[in-house]
C-alpha positions in Angstrom: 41.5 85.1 25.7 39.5 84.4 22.4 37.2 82.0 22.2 39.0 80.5 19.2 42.3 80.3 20.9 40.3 78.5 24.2 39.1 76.1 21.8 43.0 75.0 20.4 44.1 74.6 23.8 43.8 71.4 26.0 42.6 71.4 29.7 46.2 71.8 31.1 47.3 74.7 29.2 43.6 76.1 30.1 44.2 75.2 34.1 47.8 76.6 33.5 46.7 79.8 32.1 43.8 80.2 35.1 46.4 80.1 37.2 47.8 83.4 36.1 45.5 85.6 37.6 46.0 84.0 40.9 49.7 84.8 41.2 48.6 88.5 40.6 46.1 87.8 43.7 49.4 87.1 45.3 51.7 89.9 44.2 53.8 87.6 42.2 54.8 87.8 38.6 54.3 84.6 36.9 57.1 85.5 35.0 59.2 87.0 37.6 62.4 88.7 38.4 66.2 88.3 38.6 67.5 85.7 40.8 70.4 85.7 42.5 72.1 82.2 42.3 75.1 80.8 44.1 75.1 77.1 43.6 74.8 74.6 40.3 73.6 71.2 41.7 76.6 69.6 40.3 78.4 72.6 42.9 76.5 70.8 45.4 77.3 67.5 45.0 81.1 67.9 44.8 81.1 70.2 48.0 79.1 67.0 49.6 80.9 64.1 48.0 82.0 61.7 50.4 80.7 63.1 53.1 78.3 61.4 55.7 75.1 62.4 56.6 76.8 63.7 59.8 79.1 65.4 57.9 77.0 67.0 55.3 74.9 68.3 58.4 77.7 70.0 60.1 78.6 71.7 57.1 75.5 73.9 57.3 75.7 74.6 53.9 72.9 77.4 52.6 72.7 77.5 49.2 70.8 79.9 46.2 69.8 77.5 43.4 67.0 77.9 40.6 65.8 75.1 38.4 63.0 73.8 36.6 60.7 71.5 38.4 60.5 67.9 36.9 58.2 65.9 39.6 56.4 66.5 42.7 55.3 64.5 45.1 52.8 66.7 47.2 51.5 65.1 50.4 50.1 67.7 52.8 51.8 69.7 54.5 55.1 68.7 53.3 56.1 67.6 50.1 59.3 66.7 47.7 59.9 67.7 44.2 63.0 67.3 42.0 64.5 70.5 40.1 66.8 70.0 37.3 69.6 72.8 36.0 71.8 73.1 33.4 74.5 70.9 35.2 71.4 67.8 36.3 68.7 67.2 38.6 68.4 67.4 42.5 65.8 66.6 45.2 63.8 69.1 47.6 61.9 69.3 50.7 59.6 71.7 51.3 57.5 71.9 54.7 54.9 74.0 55.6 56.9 74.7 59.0 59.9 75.9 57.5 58.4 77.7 54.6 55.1 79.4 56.1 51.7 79.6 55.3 51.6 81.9 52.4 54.8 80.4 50.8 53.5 76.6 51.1 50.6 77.9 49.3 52.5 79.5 46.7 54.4 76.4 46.2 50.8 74.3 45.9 50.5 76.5 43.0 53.3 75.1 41.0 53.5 72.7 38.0 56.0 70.7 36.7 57.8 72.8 34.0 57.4 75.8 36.4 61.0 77.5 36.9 61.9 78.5 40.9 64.6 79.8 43.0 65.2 78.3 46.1 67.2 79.4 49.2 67.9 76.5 51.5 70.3 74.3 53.7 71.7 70.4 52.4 70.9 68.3 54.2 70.3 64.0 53.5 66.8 61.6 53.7 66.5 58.7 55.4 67.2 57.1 52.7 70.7 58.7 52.1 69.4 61.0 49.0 71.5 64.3 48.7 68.7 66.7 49.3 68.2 70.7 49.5 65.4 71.8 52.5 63.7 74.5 51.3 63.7 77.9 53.2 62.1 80.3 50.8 61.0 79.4 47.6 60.5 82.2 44.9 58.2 82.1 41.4 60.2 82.6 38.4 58.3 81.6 35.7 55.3 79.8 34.8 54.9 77.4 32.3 51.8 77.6 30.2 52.8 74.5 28.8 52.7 70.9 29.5 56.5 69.0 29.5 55.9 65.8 27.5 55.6 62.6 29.7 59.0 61.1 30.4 58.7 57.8 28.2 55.7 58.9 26.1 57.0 62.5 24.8 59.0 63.4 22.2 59.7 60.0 20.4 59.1 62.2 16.4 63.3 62.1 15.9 61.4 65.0 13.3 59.8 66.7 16.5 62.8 66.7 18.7 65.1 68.6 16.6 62.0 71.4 15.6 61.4 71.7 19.1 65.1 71.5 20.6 64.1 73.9 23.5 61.8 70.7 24.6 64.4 68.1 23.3 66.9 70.2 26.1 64.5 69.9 29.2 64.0 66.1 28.7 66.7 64.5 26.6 70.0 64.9 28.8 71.8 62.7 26.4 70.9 65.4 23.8 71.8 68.1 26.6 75.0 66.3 26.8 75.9 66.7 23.3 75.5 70.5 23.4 77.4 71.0 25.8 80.2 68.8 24.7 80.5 70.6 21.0 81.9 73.8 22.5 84.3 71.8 24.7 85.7 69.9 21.4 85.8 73.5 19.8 87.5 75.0 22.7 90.5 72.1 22.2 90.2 72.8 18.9 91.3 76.1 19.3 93.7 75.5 22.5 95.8 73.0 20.3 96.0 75.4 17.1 96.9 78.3 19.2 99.5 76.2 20.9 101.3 75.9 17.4 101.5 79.4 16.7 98.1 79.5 14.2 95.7 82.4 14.8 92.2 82.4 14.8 90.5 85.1 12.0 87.3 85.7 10.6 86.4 86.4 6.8 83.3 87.8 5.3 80.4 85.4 4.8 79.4 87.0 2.0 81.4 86.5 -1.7 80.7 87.9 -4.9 82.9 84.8 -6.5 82.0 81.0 -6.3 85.4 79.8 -5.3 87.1 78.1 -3.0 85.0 74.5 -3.4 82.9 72.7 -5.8 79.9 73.1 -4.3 76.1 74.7 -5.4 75.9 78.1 -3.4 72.9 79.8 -2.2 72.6 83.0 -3.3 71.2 86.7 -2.1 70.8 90.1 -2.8 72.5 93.2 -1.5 70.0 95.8 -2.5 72.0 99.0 -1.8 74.7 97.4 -4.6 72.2 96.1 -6.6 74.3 92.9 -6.9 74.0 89.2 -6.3 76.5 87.7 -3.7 76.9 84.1 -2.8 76.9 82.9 1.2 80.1 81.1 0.9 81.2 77.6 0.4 84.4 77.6 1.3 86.7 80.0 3.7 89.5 78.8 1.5 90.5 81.6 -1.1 90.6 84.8 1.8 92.8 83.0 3.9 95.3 82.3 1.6 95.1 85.8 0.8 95.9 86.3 4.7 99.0 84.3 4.0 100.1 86.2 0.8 99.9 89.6 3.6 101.9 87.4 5.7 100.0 86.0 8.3 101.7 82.7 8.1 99.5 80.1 10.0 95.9 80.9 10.4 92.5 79.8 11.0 89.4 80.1 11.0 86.3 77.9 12.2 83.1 79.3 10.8 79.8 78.5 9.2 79.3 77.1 5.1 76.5 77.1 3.3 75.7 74.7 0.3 72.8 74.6 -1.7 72.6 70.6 -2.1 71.1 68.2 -0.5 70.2 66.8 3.2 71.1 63.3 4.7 72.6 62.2 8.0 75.9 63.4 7.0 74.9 66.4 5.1 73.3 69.8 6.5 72.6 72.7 3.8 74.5 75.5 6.7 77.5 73.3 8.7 80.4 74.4 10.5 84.5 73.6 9.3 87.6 74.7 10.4 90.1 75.9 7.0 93.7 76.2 8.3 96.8 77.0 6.7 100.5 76.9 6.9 102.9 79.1 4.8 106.1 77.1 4.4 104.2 73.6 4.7 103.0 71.3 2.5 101.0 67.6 2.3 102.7 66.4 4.8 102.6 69.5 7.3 98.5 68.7 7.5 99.0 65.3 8.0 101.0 65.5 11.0 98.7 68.6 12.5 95.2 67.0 11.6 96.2 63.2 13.6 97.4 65.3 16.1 94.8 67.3 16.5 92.3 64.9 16.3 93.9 62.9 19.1 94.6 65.9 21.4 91.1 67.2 21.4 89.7 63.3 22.3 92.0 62.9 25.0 91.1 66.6 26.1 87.6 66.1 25.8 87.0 62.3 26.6 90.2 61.4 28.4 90.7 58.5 26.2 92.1 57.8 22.2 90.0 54.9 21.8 86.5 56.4 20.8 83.2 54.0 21.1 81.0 54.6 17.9 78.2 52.8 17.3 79.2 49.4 17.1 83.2 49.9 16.9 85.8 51.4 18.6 88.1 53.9 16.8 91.2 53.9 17.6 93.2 57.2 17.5 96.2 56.6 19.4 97.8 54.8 16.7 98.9 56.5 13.3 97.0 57.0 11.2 96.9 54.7 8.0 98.8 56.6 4.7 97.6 55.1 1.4 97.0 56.5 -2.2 94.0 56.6 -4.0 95.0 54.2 -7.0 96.9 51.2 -4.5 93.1 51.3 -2.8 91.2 50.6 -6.3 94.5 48.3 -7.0 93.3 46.8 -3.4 89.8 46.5 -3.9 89.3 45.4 -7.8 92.9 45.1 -9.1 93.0 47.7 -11.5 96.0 49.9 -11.6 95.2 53.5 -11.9 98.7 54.4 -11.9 99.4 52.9 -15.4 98.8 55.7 -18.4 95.9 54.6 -19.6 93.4 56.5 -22.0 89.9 57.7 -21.3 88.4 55.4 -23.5 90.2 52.4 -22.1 89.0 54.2 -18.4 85.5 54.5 -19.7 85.1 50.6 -20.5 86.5 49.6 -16.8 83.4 51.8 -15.3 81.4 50.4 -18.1 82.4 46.5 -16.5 82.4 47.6 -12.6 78.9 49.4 -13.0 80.6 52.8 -11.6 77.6 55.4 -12.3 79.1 58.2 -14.1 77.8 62.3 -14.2 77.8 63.0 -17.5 79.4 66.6 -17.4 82.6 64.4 -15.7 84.1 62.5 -18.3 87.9 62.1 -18.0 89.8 60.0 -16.8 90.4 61.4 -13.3 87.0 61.7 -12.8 86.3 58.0 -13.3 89.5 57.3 -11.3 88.0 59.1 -8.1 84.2 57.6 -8.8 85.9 54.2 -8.6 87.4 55.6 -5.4 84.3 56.6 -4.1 81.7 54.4 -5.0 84.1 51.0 -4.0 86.5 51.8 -1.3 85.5 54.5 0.8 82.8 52.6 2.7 85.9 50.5 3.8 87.6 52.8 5.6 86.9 52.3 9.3 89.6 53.3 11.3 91.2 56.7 10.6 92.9 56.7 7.5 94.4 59.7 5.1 93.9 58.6 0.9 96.2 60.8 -1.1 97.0 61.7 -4.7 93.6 63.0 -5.6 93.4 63.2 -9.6 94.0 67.1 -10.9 90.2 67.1 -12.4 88.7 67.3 -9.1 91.5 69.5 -7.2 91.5 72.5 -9.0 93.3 74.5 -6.5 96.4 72.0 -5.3 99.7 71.8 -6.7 100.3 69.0 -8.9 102.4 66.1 -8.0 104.9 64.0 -9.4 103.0 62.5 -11.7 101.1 65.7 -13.4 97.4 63.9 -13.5 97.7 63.4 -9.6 97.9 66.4 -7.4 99.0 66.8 -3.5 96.4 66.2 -1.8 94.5 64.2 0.6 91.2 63.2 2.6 91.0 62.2 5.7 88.2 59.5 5.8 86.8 57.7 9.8 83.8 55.6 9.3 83.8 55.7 6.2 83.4 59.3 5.8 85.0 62.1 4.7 86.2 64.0 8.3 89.3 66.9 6.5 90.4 67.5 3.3 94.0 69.1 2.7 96.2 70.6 -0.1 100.2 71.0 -0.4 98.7 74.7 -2.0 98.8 75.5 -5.4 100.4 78.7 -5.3 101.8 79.6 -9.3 99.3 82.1 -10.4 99.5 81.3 -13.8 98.8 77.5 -13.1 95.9 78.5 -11.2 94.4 81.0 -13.9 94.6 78.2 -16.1 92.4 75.6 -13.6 90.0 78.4 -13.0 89.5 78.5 -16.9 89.1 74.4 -17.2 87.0 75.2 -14.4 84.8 78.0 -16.4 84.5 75.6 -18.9 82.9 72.8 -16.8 80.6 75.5 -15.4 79.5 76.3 -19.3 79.2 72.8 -19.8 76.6 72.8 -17.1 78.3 72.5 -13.9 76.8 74.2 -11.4 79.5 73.3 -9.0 82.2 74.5 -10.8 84.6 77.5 -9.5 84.5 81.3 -11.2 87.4 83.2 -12.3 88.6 85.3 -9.4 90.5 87.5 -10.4 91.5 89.4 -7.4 93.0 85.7 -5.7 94.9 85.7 -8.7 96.3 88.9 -8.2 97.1 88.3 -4.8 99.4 84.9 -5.8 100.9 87.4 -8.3 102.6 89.3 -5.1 103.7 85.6 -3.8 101.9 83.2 -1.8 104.8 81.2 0.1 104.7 77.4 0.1 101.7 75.9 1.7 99.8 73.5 3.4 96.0 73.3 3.9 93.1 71.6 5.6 89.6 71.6 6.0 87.9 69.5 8.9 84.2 69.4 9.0 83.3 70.3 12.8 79.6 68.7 12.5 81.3 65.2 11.8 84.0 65.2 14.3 81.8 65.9 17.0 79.5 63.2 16.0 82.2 60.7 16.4 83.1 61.7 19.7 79.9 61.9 20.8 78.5 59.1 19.1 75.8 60.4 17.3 74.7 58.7 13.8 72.7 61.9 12.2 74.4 65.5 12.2 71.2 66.4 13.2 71.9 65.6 17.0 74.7 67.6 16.8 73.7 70.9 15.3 70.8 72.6 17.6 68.7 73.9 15.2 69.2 71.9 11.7 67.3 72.8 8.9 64.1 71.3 8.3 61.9 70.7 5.9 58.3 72.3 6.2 56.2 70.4 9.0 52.5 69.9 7.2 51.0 68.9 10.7 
């Protein structure tokens, strides 16, 4: 070892690495071999529950387990020490007369963070503790670092989620989370599959902006010599899966958007995008509360959901309300009434509504009333619909022309899905993908290109359709009850650390 790289390390990664040479004097790999396991610890403790200490002893049950250590207690020539696997933590018992000589020793050699196999029989204290005797312990790996003291460790929320790996080994509520994600995902899928949908999977790569108003992040395929965008949206191939005549598909996948980070917010996120040919509005409404409720009573056996400081309630139905009777709700104004932009314009003007500048029509200050009054209101699950047309380019107008059919789905006062009755008249949509050209020349960054082979596809038919997109991140924080969508993502991005 240099004697630079001596001087950055602290005297237990300098004891630890000592060590290493030792093991060799023993024949062992500090890094060791395959293992051959036959038991979790939670395995264990169902096979013993109930039992007495009688009982547990008469099973005789010999187990293969392998774990990292998290505390000994050495005192001699017998000693305890706690492992802990994926599924928790369990106590052993190691004595010199079981073990031998040479294997005592080895074990003498161990630190917390070390990773062992163990071959042994259950067994109970004294004291009544579940507890694996060790017959033969075996060296898997060494750790050459230090695990961060219990209540003194990683308390940097910044730390934690750069060094997740650690965050894992001592945080079991943020172990619990990542193993609960893919169980939501899992019901995600079961439910979908159960009403005929299929899962698919679509290129992540675009050479259109479409599909979302969103700022993309963009790369280079060098063997085209072309630019292509890492998408923003799943939205415009699968309803070109639908046109082929797919009819109800899915697909949950990563987005990436080149905007900014907040609790809520995560440059690369996860959604599901489905659709349903011969649907509409309505069709998403009925599948997303559904859903929603299967997968929590799936997952947490239970509709009523404890976030934070509330409980949401998901075993009700959901509340149906349009976007102008909320404004008309919260500050009396009645969006539904024609009214021209100037006449829009002064009402921001008196409510203080902060307005972009590239957005100036009237739907655009109808949904900025929308969003910067009411949607902090909305607690308990509730679907807002008739969006104005400004901000939907790709949804089929409603009744009245400036309103389209569409809605959000909003918990918490966030946005959790978003869904269409599809716009599916290709000559409609040509002409929203040139208002939408026009924004972008205007200086919209966010605005949709022309794409020209979607348009073709509608050209062929695209039946009636509903749609939906449900951002994953978000539901799993509220059924896991996590505030940042950093807890629930195990590697979010992060900003450069300048330690």
């Amino acid at each position: 070892m240099a004697v630079e790289e001596k001087e950055l390390l602290n005297d237990q990664q300098l004891a630890r690495r000592a060590k290493l040479d030792k093991y060799k004097e023993m024949n062992v790999d500090p890094f060791g071999h395959s293992y051959k396991v036959t038991h979790s610890f939670q395995q264990i403790r169902k096979l013993c529950n109930k039992k007495t200490p009688n009982g547990i002893q008469k099973m005789n049950l010999t187990v293969s387990v392998a774990g990292r250590i998290m505390a000994i207690r050495k005192m001699g020539k017998a000693s305890f020490f706690n492992l802990q696997d994926k599924s928790g933590r369990m106590q052993f018992y190691i004595g010199i007369n079981d073990v031998g000589v040479k294997n005592y020793e080895l074990f003498k050699m161990e630190d917390i963070g070390d990773i062992v196999g163990v071959k042994g029989i259950v067994m109970t204290t004294r004291t009544g503790e579940l507890t694996v005797k060790v017959l033969k312990l075996t060296h898997l790996c060494k750790s050459l670092n230090p695990l961060p003291e219990k209540f003194h460790g990683l308390t940097d929320v910044e730390e934690r989620y750069r060094h997740r790996y650690v965050d894992l080994i001592m945080n079991e509520e943020a172990k619990r989370v990542a193993f609960l994600r893919p169980k939501i995902i899992r019901s995600i899928q079961e439910y979908l599959d159960n009403q005929g949908y299929v899962e698919v999977e679509t290129s992540v790569l675009s050479p259109i902006l479409g599909g979302a108003n969103a700022r993309p992040f963009i790369t280079h395929h060098n063997a085209l010599d072309k630019d292509f965008y890492l998408r923003i949206a799943t939205e415009l191939p699968l309803k070109k899966l639908l046109v082929g005549g797919m009819e109800r598909v899915y697909e949950i996948g990563r987005l990436f958007r080149n905007e900014g980070m907040d609790t809520t917010h995560n440059p690369e996120f996860t959604t599901i995008e489905l659709y349903q040919a011969y649907g509409d509005l309505k069709s998403m409404r009925h599948i997303a509360e559904k859903m929603i409720r299967f997968v929590a009573k799936k997952v947490l056996g239970t509709t009523k959901v404890q976030y934070q400081d509330k409980v949401l309630d998901f075993s009700k139905p959901f509340r149906w309300i349009s976007m102008v009777d909320l404004i008309k709700e919260k500050v009396g104004i009645d969006f539904s009434k024609e009214m021209s932009y100037e006449q829009t314009k002064l009402l921001a003007d008196q409510h203080h509504i902060q307005l972009d500048k590239f957005k100036n029509s009237y739907g655009y200050i109808v949904n900025e009333f929308f969003e910067q009054l009411c949607q902090d209101d909305l607690i308990q699950p509730t679907f807002v619909y008739s969006y104005p047309i400004e901000v939907s380019p790709l949804t089929k107008k409603g009744k009245d022309p400036r309103f389209t059919e569409r809605f959000e789905l909003f918990i918490n006062g966030k946005e959790l899905a978003n869904a269409y009755t599809e716009l599916n008249d290709p000559i409609d949509q040509k002409e929203r993908f040139i208002a939408q050209l026009k924004a972008k020349e205007l200086g919209d960054d966010e605005a949709n290109e022309m794409d020209y082979d979607f348009l073709n596809a509608l050209d062929y038919g695209m039946p009636p359709t509903g749609g939906m997109g449900m951002g994953i991140d978000r539901l799993v924080m509220l059924l896991t009850n996590q505030s940042s969508i950093r807890e629930v993502i195990l590697f979010p991005t992060m900003r450069d650390n300048k330690k």
